[in-house]
C-alpha positions, 0 to 999 in steps of 0.5 A: 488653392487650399481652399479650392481643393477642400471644397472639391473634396467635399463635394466629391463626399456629399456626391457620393453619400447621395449616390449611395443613399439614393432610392430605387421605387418598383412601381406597383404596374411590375409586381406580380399579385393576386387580385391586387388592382394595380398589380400584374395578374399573377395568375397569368404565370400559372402552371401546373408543377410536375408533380401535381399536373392539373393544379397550378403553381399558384393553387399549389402553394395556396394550398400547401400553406392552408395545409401547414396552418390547419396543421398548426391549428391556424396557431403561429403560422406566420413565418418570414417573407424570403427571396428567390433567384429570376423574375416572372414565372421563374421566381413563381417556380422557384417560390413552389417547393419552399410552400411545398416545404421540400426546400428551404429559402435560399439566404444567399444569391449572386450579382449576376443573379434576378432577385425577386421578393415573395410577399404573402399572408397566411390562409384565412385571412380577414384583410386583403393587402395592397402594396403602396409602394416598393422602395429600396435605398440602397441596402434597405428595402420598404414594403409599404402597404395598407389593409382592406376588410373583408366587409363579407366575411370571404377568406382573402388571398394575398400573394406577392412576387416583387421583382428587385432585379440585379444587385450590388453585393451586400446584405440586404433587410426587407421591412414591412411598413402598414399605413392607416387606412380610413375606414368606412362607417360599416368597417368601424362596425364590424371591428376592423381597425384603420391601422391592425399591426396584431393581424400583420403579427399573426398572419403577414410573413415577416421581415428578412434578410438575404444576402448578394455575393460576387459572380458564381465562377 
C-alpha cells in the first residue's frame, strides 16, 4: 500500500515537471517577416500611420532606425528586441511609435492579452537573417537563427513579428541563439564567416525580458 501510494506520488511529480517544462514551437508559416522564405509576407499588414499618411508602417519604422543610426554615426546602435500587445497588424502598430522613439517598450502585459515578439537588425546590414525556429519552454523562449551574406554588397532588411499568443503569468527571457551556416566558396572569399557572433553583437537587437501579469480589472 505504501509502496503504491509513493509510487502515484511520483508520477504525479515527473507528470507535472513535464507538463511545466514542455515546449511550444511557432512555426515559421506564422511569423510575420520581410522577405523571409517561409515566412508571412509582412508587407501585407502595411499601412500608412497617421501621421505620415503615404508612407507605410513598415517603410516608417525602417526609416526612423536608419535615422537614429546615422545619428549615432552607425556606431552602438543595437539595442534589445521587445515585445508588444496583439498579433497581425496590430502589433506592426503597436511596434511603429518605439521605432518612432515617441514611446517606450512596454515591460509588462496582461494574460488576456496577445503577446508578440519584434525581431530585428539595424539599417545597413551585410546579413540577411532567417529564423529556424521559435521555441518557448515554458518560461524561456529561443529564437534560433542563421545568416545569409550578402554576396552583392545590397544593405539587408531584417524585421520580424513573432506571435506567441496568450500566456500564463510570469517573467519571461527571449534569447537569440545563431547556428553555423555552410558557406559557399564565393562567401568564404568575401570575408563572411559561417558563424559571425561580432555582427549579432553589433547589429542584432538584443535579448530581453518582459513580463505577464493577472487580468487587467
Amino acid at each position: 500500500m505504501r509502496r503504491s501510494f509513493l509510487f502515484s506520488i511520483a508520477f504525479l511529480f515527473s507528470s507535472t515537471a513535464a507538463i511545466a517544462g514542455e515546449s511550444t514551437t511557432i512555426p515559421l508559416n506564422q511569423i510575420w517577416a520581410y522577405t523571409m522564405p517561409g515566412a508571412r509576407d509582412i508587407r501585407d499588414l502595411d499601412v500608412a500611420p497617421a501621421e505620415r499618411p503615404g508612407l507605410g508602417l513598415l517603410e516608417s519604422i525602417l526609416e526612423s532606425s536608419f535615422h537614429r543610426a546615422d545619428k549615432r554615426n552607425f556606431k552602438d546602435i543595437s539595442r534589445p528586441g521587445f515585445a508588444v500587445a496583439g498579433s497581425g497588424r496590430s502589433a506592426l502598430r503597436a511596434a511603429h511609435p518605439v521605432f518612432a522613439d515617441v514611446a517606450k517598450p512596454y515591460k509588462e502585459f496582461s494574460t488576456d492579452e496577445e503577446v508578440t515578439i519584434v525581431f530585428f537588425s539595424e539599417p545597413l546590414s551585410r546579413y540577411g537573417v532567417q529564423i529556424q525556429h521559435v521555441k518557448r519552454t515554458d518560461k524561456q523562449v529561443e529564437i534560433q537563427y542563421q545568416l545569409k551574406p550578402s554576396i552583392d554588397g545590397t544593405n539587408m532588411t531584417n524585421f520580424a513579428l513573432i506571435p506567441l499568443g496568450k500566456l500564463p503569468a510570469g517573467e519571461y527571457h527571449v534569447e537569440l541563439k545563431q547556428s553555423r551556416r555552410k558557406l559557399k566558396p564565393v562567401e568564404a572569399k568575401l570575408g563572411f564567416k559561417a558563424l559571425d557572433e561580432e555582427w549579432s553583437r553589433d547589429y542584432l537587437c538584443k535579448p530581453f525580458t518582459f513580463s505577464v501579469v493577472g487580468k487587467r480589472e
